[in-house]
Biopython code that builds the backbone (N, CA, C, O; Angstrom):
import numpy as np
from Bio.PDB.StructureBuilder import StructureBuilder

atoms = [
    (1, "UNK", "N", (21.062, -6.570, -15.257)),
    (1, "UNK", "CA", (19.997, -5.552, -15.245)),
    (1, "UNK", "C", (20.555, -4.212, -14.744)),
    (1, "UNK", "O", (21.548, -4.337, -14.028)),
    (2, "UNK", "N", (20.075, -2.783, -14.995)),
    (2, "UNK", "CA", (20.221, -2.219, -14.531)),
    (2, "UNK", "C", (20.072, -1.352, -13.468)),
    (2, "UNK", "O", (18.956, -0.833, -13.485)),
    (3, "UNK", "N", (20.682, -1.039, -12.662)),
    (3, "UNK", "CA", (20.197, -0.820, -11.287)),
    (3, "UNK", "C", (19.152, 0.710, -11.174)),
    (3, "UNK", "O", (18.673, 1.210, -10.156)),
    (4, "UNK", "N", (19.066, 1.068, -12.267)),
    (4, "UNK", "CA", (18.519, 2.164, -12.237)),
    (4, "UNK", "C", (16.710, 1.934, -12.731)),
    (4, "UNK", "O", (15.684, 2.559, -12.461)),
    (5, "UNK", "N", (17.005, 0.732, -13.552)),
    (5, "UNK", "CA", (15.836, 0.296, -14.384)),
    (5, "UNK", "C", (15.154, -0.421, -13.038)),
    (5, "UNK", "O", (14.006, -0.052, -12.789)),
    (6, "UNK", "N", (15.795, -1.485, -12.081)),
    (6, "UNK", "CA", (15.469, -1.844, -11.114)),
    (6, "UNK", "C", (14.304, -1.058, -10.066)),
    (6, "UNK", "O", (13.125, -1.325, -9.834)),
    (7, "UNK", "N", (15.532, 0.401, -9.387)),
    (7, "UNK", "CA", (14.843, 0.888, -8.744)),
    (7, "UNK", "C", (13.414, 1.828, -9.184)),
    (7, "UNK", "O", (12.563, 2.348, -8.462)),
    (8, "UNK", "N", (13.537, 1.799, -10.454)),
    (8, "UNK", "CA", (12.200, 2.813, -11.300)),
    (8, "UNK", "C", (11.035, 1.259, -11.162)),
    (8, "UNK", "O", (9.849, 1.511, -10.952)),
    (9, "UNK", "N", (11.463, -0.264, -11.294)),
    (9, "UNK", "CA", (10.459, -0.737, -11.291)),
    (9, "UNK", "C", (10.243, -0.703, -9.736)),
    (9, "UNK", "O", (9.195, -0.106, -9.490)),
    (10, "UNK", "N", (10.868, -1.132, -8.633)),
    (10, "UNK", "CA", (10.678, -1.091, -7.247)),
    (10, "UNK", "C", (9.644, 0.051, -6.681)),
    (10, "UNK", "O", (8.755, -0.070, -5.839)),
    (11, "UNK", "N", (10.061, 1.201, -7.427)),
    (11, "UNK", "CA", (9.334, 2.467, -6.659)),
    (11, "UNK", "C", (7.787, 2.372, -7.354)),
    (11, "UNK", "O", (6.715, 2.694, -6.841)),
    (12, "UNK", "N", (8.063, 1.791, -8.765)),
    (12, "UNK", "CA", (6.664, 1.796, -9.553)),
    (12, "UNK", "C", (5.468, 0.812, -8.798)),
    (12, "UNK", "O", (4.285, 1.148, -8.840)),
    (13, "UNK", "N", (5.817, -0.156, -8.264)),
    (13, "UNK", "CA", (5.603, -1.504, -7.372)),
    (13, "UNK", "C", (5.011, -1.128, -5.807)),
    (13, "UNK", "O", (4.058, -1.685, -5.263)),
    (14, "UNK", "N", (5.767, -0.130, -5.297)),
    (14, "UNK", "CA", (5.535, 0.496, -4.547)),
    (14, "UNK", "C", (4.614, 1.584, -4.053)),
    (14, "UNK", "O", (4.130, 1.906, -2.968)),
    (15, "UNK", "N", (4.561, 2.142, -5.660)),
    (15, "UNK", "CA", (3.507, 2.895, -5.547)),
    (15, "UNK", "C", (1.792, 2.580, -5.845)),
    (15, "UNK", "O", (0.759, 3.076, -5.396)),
    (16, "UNK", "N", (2.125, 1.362, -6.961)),
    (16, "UNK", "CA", (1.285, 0.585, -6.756)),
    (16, "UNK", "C", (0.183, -0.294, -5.808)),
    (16, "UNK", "O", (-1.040, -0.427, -5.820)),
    (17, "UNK", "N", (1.298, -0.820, -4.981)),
    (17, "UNK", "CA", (0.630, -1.376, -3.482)),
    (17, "UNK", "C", (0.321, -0.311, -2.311)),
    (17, "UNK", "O", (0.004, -0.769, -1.213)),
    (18, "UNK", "N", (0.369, 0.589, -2.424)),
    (18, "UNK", "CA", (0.688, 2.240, -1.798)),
    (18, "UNK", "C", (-0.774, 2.678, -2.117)),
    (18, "UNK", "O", (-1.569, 2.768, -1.181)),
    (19, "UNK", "N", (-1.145, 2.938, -3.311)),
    (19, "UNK", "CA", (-2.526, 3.280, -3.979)),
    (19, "UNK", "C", (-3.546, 2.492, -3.575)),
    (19, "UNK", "O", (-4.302, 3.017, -2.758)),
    (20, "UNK", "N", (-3.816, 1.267, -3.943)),
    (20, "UNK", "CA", (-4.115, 0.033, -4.223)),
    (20, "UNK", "C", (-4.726, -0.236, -2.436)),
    (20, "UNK", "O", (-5.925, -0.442, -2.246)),
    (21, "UNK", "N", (-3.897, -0.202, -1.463)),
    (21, "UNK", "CA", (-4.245, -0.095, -0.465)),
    (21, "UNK", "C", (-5.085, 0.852, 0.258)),
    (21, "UNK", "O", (-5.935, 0.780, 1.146)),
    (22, "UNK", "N", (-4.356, 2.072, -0.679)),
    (22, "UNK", "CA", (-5.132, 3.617, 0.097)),
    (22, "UNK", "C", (-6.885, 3.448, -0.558)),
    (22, "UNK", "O", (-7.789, 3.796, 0.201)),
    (23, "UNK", "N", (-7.190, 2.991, -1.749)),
    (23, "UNK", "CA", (-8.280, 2.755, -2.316)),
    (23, "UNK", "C", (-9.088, 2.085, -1.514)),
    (23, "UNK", "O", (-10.042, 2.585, -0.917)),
    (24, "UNK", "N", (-8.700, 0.783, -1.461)),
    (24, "UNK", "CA", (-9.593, -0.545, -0.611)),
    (24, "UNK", "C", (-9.756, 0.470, 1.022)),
    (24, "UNK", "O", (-10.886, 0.535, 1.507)),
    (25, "UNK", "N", (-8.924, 0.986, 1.537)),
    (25, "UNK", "CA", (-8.993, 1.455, 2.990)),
    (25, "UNK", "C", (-10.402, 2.376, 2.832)),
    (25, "UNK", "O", (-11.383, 2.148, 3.540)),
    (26, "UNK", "N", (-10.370, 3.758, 1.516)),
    (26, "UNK", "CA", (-11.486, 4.445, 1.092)),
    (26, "UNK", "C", (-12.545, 3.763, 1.212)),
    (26, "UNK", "O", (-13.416, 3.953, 2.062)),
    (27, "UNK", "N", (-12.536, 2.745, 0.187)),
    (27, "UNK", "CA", (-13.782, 2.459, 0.067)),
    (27, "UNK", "C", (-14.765, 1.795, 1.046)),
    (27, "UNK", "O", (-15.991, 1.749, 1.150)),
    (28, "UNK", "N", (-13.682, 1.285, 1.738)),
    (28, "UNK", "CA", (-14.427, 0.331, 3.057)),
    (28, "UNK", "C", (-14.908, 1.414, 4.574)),
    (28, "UNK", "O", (-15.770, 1.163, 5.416)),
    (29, "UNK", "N", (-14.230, 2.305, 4.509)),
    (29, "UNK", "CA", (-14.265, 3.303, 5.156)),
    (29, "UNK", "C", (-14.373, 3.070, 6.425)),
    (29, "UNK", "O", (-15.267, 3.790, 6.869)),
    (30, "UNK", "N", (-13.759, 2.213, 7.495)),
    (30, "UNK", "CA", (-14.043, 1.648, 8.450)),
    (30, "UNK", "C", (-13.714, 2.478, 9.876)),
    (30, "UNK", "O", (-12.867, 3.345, 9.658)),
    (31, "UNK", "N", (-14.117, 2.446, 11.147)),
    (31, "UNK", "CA", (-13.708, 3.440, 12.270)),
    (31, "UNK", "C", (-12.222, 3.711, 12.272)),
    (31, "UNK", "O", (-11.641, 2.627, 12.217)),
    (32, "UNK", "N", (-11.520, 4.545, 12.306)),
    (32, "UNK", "CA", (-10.650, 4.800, 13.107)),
    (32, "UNK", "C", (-9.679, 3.491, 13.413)),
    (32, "UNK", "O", (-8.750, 3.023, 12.755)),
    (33, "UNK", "N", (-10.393, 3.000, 14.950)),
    (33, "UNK", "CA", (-9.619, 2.406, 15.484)),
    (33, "UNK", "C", (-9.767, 1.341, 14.965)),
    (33, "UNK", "O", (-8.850, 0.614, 15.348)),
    (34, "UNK", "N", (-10.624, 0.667, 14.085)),
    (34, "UNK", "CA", (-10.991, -0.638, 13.544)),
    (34, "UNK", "C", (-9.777, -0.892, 12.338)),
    (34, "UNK", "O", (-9.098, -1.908, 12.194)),
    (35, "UNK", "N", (-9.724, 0.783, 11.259)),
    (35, "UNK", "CA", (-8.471, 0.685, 10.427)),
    (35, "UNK", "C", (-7.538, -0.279, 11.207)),
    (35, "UNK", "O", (-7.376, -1.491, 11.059)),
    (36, "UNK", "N", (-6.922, 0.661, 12.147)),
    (36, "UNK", "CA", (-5.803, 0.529, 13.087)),
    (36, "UNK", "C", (-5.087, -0.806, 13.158)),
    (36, "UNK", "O", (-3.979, -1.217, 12.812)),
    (37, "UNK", "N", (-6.396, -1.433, 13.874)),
    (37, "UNK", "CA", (-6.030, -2.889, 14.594)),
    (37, "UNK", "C", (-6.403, -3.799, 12.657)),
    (37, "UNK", "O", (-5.723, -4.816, 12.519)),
    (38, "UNK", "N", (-6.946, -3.602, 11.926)),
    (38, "UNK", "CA", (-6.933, -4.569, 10.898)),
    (38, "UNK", "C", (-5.439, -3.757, 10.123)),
    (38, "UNK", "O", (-5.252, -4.404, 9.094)),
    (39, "UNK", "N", (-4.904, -3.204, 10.171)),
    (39, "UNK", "CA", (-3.627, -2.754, 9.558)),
    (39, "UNK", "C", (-2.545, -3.658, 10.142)),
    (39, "UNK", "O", (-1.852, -4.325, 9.373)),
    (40, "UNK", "N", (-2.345, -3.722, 11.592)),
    (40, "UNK", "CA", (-1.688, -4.303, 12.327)),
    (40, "UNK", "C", (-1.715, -5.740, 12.378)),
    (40, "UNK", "O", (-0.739, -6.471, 12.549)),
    (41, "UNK", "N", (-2.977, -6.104, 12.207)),
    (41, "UNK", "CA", (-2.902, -7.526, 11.323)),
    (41, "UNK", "C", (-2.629, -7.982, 10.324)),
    (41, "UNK", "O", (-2.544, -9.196, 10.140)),
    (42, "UNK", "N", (-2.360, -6.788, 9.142)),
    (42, "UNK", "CA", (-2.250, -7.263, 8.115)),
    (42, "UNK", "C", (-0.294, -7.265, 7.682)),
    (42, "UNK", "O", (0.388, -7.805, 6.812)),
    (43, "UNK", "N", (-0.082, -6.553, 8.583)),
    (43, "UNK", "CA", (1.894, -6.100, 9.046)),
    (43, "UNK", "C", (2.228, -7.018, 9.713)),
    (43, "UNK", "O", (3.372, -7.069, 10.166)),
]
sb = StructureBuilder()
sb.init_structure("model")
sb.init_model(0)
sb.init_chain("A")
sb.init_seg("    ")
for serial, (resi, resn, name, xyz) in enumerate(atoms, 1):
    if name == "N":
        sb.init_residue(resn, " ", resi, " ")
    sb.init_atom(name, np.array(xyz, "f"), 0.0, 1.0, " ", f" {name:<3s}", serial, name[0])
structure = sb.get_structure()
């Protein structure tokens, strides 16, 4: 494979779960500190 084709899918993947997350966080819209500590659970 090529390593170039690789990193274009990696970053694509990335940006994916990047979005995808930032969405669900929007929509749920939760306090502050509530984000926080459910982020830290989810890491």
């Amino acid at each position: 494979m090529n390593r170039s084709l690789l990193a274009v899918f990696a970053v694509l993947i990335v940006t994916v779960a990047y979005s995808d997350a930032y969405s669900t966080m929007a929509t749920k819209r939760p306090p502050f500190r509530k984000n926080a500590s459910s982020k830290r659970r989810i890491t």
